[in-house]
Every structure is written in C-alpha cells, then in structure tokens.
PLY file of the C-alpha trace (Angstrom):
ply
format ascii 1.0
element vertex 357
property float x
property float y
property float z
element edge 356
property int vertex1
property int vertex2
end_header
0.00 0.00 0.00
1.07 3.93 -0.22
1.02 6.04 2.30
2.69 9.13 2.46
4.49 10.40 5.62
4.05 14.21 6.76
6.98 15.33 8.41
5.13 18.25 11.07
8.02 18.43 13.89
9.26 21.67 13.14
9.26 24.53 15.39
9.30 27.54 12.93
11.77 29.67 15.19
11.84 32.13 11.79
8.23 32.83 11.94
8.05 33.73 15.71
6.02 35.15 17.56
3.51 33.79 15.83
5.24 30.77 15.92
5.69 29.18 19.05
6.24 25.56 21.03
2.77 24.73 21.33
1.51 26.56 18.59
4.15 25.82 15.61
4.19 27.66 11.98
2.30 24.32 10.95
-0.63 25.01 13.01
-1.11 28.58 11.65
-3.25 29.99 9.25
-0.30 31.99 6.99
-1.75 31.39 3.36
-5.84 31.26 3.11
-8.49 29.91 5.73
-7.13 26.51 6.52
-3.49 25.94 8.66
-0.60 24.67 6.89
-0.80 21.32 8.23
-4.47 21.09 6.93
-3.34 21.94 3.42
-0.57 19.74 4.16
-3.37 16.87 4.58
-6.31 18.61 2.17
-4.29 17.96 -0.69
-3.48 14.39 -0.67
-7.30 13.17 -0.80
-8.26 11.26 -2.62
-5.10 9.66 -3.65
-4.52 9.26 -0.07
-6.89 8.10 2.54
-6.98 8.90 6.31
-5.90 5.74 7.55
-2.80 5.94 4.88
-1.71 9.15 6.09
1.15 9.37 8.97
2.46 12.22 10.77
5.32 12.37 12.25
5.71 15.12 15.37
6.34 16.45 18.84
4.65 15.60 21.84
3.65 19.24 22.19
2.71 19.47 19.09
-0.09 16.26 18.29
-3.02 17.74 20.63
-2.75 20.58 18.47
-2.66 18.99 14.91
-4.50 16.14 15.70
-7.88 18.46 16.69
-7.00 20.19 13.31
-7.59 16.81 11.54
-10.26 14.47 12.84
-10.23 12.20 10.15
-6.64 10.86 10.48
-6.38 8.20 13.12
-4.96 8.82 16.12
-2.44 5.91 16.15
-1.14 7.20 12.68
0.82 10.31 14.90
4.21 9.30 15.61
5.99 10.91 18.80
9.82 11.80 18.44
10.96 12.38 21.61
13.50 14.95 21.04
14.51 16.08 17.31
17.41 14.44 15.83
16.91 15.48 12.15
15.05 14.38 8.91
17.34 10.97 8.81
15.65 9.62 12.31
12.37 11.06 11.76
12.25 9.00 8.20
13.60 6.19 9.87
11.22 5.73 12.85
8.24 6.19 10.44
9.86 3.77 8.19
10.20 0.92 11.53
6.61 1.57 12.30
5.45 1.41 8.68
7.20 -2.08 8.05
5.92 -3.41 10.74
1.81 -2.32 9.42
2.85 -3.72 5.42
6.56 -4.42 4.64
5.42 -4.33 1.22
4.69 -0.30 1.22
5.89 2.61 -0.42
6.24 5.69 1.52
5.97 9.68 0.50
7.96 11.70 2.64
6.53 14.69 2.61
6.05 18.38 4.03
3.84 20.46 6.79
5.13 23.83 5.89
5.20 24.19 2.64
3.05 25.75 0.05
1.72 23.95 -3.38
-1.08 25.46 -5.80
-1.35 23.19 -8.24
-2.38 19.81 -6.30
-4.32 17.88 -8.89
-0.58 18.15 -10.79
1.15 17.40 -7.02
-0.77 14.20 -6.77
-0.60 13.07 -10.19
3.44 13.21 -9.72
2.96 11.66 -6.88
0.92 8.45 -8.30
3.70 8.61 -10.95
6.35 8.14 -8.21
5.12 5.39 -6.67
5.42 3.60 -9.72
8.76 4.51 -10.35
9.51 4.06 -6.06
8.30 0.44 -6.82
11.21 -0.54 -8.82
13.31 -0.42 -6.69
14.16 3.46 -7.39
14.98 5.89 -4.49
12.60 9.10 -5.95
13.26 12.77 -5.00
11.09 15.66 -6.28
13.31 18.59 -7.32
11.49 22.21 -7.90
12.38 24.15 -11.19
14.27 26.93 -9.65
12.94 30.24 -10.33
15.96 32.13 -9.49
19.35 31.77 -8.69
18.79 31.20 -4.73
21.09 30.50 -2.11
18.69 29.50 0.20
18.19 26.07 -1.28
20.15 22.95 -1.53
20.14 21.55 -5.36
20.00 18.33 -7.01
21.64 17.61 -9.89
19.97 15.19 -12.79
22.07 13.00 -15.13
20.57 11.07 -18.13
16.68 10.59 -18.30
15.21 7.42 -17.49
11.90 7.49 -19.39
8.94 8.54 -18.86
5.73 7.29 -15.76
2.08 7.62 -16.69
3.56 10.83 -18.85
5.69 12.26 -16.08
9.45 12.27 -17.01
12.75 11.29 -14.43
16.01 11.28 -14.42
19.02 9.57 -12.77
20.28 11.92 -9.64
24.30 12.41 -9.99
24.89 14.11 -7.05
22.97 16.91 -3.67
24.81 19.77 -3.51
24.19 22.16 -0.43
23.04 25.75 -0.39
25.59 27.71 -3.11
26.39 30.98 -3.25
24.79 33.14 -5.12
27.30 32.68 -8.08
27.35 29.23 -7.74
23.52 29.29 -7.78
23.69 31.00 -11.38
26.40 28.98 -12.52
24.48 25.69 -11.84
21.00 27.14 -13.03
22.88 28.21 -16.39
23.49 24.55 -17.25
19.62 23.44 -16.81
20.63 20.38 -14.84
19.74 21.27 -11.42
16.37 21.73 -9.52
16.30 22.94 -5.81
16.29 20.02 -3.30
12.47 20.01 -2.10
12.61 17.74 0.57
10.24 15.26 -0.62
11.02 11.55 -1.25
8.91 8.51 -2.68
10.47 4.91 -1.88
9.47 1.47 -0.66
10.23 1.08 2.94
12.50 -2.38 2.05
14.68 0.06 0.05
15.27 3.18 2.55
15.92 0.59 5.09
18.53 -0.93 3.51
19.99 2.03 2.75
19.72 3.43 6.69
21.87 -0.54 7.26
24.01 -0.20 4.96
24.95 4.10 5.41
24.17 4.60 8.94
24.47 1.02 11.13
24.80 2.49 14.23
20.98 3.83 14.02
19.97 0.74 12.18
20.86 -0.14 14.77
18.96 1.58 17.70
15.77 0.84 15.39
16.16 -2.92 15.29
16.45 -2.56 19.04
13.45 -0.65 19.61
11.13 -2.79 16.92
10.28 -5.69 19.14
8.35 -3.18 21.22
6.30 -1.75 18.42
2.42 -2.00 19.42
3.14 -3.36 23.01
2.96 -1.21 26.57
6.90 -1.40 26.39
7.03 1.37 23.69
6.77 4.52 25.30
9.43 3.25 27.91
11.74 2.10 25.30
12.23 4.61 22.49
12.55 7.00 25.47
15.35 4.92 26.34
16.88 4.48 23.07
15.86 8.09 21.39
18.38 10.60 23.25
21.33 8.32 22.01
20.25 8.70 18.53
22.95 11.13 16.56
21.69 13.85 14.40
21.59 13.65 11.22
19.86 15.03 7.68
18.41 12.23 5.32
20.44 14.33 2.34
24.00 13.77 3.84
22.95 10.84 5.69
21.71 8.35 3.51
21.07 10.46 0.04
24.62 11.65 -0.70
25.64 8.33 -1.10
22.49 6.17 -1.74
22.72 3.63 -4.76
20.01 3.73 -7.52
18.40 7.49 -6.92
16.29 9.23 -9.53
14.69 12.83 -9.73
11.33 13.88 -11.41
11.60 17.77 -11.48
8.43 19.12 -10.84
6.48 22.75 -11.13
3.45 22.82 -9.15
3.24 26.34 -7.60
5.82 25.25 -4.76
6.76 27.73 -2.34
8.59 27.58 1.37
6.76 28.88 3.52
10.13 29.16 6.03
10.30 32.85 7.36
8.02 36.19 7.16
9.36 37.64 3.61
8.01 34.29 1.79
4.84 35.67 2.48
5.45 38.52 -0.25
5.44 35.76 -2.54
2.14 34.19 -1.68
-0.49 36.63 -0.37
-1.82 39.84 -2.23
-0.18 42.86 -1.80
-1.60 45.99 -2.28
-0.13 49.31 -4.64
2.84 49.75 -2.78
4.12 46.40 -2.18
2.55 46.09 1.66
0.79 43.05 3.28
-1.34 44.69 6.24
-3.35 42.29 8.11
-5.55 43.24 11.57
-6.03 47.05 12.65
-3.71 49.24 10.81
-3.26 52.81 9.27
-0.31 52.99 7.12
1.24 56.56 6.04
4.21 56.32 3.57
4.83 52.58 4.15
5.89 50.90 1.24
7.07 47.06 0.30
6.17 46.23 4.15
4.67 43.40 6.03
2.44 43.79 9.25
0.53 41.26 10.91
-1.16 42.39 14.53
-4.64 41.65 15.59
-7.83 43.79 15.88
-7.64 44.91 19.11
-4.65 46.94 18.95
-4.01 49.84 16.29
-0.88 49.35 14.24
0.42 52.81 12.93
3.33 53.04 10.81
4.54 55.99 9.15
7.55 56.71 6.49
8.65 53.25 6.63
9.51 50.63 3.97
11.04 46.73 3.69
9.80 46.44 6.99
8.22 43.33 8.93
5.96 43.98 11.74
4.56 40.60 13.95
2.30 42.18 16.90
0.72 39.50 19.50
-0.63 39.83 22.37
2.61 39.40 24.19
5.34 40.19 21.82
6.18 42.40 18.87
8.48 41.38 16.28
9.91 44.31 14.43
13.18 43.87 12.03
14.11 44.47 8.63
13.11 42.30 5.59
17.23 41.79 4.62
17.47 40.36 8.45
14.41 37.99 9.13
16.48 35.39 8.76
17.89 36.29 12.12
14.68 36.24 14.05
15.95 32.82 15.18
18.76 33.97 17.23
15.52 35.96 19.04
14.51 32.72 20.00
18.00 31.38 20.75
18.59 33.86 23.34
15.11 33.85 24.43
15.71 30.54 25.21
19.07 30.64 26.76
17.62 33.18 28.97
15.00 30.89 30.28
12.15 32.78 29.14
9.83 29.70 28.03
6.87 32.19 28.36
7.97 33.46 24.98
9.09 31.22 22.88
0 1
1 2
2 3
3 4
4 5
5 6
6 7
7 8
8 9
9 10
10 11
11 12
12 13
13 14
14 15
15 16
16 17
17 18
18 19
19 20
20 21
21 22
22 23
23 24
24 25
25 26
26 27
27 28
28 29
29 30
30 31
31 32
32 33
33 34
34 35
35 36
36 37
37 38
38 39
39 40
40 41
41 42
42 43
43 44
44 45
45 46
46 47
47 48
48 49
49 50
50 51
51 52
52 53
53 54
54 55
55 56
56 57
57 58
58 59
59 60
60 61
61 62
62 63
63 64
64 65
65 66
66 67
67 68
68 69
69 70
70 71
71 72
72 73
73 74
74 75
75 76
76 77
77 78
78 79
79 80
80 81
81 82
82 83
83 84
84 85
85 86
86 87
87 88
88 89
89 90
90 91
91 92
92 93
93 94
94 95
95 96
96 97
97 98
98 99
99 100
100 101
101 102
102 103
103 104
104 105
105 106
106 107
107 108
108 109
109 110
110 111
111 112
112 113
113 114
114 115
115 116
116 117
117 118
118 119
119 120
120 121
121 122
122 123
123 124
124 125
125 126
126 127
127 128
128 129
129 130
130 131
131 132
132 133
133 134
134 135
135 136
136 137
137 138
138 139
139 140
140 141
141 142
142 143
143 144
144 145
145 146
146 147
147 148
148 149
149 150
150 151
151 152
152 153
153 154
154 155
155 156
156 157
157 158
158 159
159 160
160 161
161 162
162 163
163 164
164 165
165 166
166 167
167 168
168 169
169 170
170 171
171 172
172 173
173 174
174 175
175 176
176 177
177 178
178 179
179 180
180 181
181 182
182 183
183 184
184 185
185 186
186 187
187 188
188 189
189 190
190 191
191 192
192 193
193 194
194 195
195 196
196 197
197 198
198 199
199 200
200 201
201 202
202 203
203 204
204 205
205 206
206 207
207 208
208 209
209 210
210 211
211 212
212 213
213 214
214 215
215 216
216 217
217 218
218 219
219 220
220 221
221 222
222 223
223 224
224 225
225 226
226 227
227 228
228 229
229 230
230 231
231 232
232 233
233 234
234 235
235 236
236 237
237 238
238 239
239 240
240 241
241 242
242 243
243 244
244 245
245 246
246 247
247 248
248 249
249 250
250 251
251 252
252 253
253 254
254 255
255 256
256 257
257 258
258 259
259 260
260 261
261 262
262 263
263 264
264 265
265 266
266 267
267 268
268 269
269 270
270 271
271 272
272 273
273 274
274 275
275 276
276 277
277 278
278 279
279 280
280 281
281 282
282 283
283 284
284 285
285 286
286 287
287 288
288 289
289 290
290 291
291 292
292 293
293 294
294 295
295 296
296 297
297 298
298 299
299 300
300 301
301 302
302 303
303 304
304 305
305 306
306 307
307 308
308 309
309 310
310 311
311 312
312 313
313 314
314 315
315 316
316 317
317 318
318 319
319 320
320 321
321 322
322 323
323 324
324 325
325 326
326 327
327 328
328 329
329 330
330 331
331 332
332 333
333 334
334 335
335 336
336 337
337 338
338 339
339 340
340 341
341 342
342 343
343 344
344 345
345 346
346 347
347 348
348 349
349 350
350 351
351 352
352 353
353 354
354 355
355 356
C-alpha cells in the first residue's frame, strides 16, 4: 500500500512570535483559511486516505494537529521524543510502517510548505510510486525560479523514461546551499532543480539504505522494533531516542544512496520558512505592503504587518519592513534580516524565558 508520511516536527523559530512551542508555523493559518498542516493533509485526498496518512511530530505538538484533523487516526501520529533530524524522523516512520505492510511505499513529505497546483502534485505523486516500486529511491526537485542561495540543489544525469507521462532522471549528485554565483552557474546549465525535501520509496529500500549508510541507528531501530504495538514502547524509544545522533536524510543516507532518480516538478511550490516568503504568496496591495488586523499605514511601502484587531498598528515613512504584533510580543526587524529572528529565539531561550518562545 502507499502512504505518504508528513513530516510536522518543526518549530518555525523564523516565523516567531507567531510561531511558538505549542503553537508551531504548521498550526497557523499563513496562506488562506485553513493551517498549513491542513493543506498539508487537504491535498493528498483522494489519492490518499486517512488511515494511509502518517504524521510524524512532537509531543507538544499532536493535541494541536490532531484536533485540526479528525479524520486521520490517532495511532497514525508518531511521537519523536526529542529532534534528531530528517534521517531519524524518516527512519522511525519507516520501523513503524514495516511493521503495518513491509510491502509499502512511503511519500515523505512536508507540513510547511506551500503547493497550488495539487491535482498536478498528486498526479506526480501516483507517478512516483510507480517509479519508487522498482526499486528506485525518488526525489522531487522544484524548477528553480531564481538563482537562490537559500536552497540545496540536485543535480539530474541522463533521463530514465517517462511514468504515466511524467518524465525522471538519474540523480548524480545533492549539492548544499551555493552561493549566489554558484547558484547561477548551476541554473545556467539546466541540470539542477532545488532540493524540495520530498522523497517517494518502498520502505525495504530506505531501510537498507539506513543498514548499509548509517548502522549504528539501524541499529537503535532494530532494538526498539520488538516493542512496536506493546505497553513497552513509550518506555523504550525514550530509552533508546536521546542516544540517537543527528543527522539530515540528504548527507545521511542520500549523498551516497545507490540507484536514486529525480522527477523535477512545477506545481506552484513555495517555502513557507520565514516572514518575507509571504510577499510571494499573499496579495499585496499598490505599494508592495501586506497589512493584516487594525492598521493605518502613512508612507509605508514594500512592508509586512501582521497584529490583531484589538490593537491599532500605525506606521509611518517606513519601507522593507516586517511587523509581527501579539498579544505578548512584537516582532519588528528588517526584511534583509528575518532570517535572524531565530537567534531571538535562541537567546530567548538561553535566557529561560519559556513564556515566549
């Protein structure tokens, strides 16, 4: 069977303070009327149903996701206990998968990001599968729109035919984010799409690459399988979990997995990682602003403010600003430095101030 895997156990430490440990970026309404995790989940029906649908999160996080999506059973949330990286969190969904059908394929795929052209999403998807089920390792590669350095990239070799009309390509090699030169450079030759994130294989497959790259977790997974469904569970992978190493899936097992293909795709992808991707996604009125909640806006141009409506927002002679007002914190910063609202957290953190983050 296929069921595709929603990685949702991100914090979103860019998009704070509307982001935050019980409430992350994937449980907010950013783009439209429904959260990111329920677009996340709307757009897999009806290729997908409920019961074929995992999610892999926080603790803090399932209450919270779960209430957003009744349909999806309970059982199909998976708990990390503490975040080690993409590599584990494929992994553990992988264990718990093989043990429900050791015959399945799995999509890895995405809480937090945008796609507008679904019916196209899941007919690459379908087309995936098919390819996953020869024994292919599938990634999904987005056309690049612009030389970005924000992205990792994956390169394609020589095609490899066509699936139900959808073309792929043997991967030669992941390269991490470029420069901005480098980013040209490689976009000049037309063999590169950014790195997406999203992966189609049969669990057999991924599994024998996690033995064969990374033993040492293999590992901690065949220890903690003979628990899987019992009372023991909870105890165990709390045992084994904080001895688990971090690790990425692309350096982990990717970099240096045999037999990987890419299908590059264009579906209206975007990332929705940090405040300024919103420019990209929601309207914006004459002067480049997004205003959302009470606001009166003299001279503002090419600015983004996001408050409430019971506190008045005034901004005046300002541009390529972003402005985040909740009802305990207010976010204001540059568009060239959003990146660093992070070390906001960081320090809010260090500082023991768990009220705020």
């Amino acid at each position: 069977m296929y069921y595709a895997v929603i990685m949702a156990g991100g914090s979103g430490t860019r998009l704070w303070p509307l982001s935050r440990t019980n409430t992350p970026k994937q449980a907010l309404k950013l783009v439209g009327e429904r959260t990111m995790f329920q677009h996340a989940v709307d757009r897999l029906a009806p290729l997908f149903a409920p019961e074929q649908i995992m999610v892999v999160t926080k603790a803090d996080h399932i209450k919270v996701l779960a209430s957003q999506t009744p349909d999806l059973p309970i059982e199909n949330f998976l708990v990390e206990p503490e975040g080690r990286g993409t590599a584990p969190a494929i992994g553990l969904a992988a264990l718990h998968l093989r043990k429900r059908d050791p015959e399945a394929v799995m999509a890895v795929l995405t809480a937090d990001h945008f796609i507008a052209d679904t019916e196209g999403f899941r007919k690459i998807l379908a087309a995936a599968e098919q390819v996953a089920q020869k024994g292919h390792l599938v990634t999904l590669g987005i056309k690049p729109t612009a030389p970005s350095s924000a992205f990792g990239y994956v390169q394609q070799a020589e095609s490899l035919g066509t699936e139900a009309g959808v073309p792929f390509f043997r991967m030669k090699r992941f390269v991490e984010k470029p420069n901005q030169t480098e980013a040209a450079r490689m976009l000049a030759t037309g063999e590169y799409s950014w790195n997406s994130g999203m992966f189609i294989w049969r669990v057999d497959r991924i599994m024998a690459e996690f033995e064969r790259q990374m033993p040492k977790f293999y590992g901690q997974l065949a220890e903690l399988e003979p628990s899987l469904g019992t009372p023991d569970y909870p105890a165990k992978i709390s045992q084994i979990w904080p001895q688990v190493g971090e690790q990425t899936i692309d350096y982990g097992v990717m970099e240096g997995a045999q037999d990987v293909t890419v299908i590059p795709i264009e579906i209206g992808w975007a990332d929705v990682g940090s405040w300024t991707s919103l420019f990209d996604l929601l309207p914006v009125d004459a002067v480049g602003n997004i205003l959302q909640g009470a606001h009166v806006a003299i001279d503002t141009k090419n600015t983004l403010v996001m408050g409430g409506e019971k506190r008045l927002i005034a901004t005046i002679g300002i541009e390529n600003l972003v402005i985040v007002d909740t009802e305990d914190a207010l976010l204001i910063c540059t568009r060239e430095r959003e990146q660093d609202v992070r070390a906001v957290v960081k320090q809010l953190k260090q500082a023991g101030h768990t009220n705020w983050f």
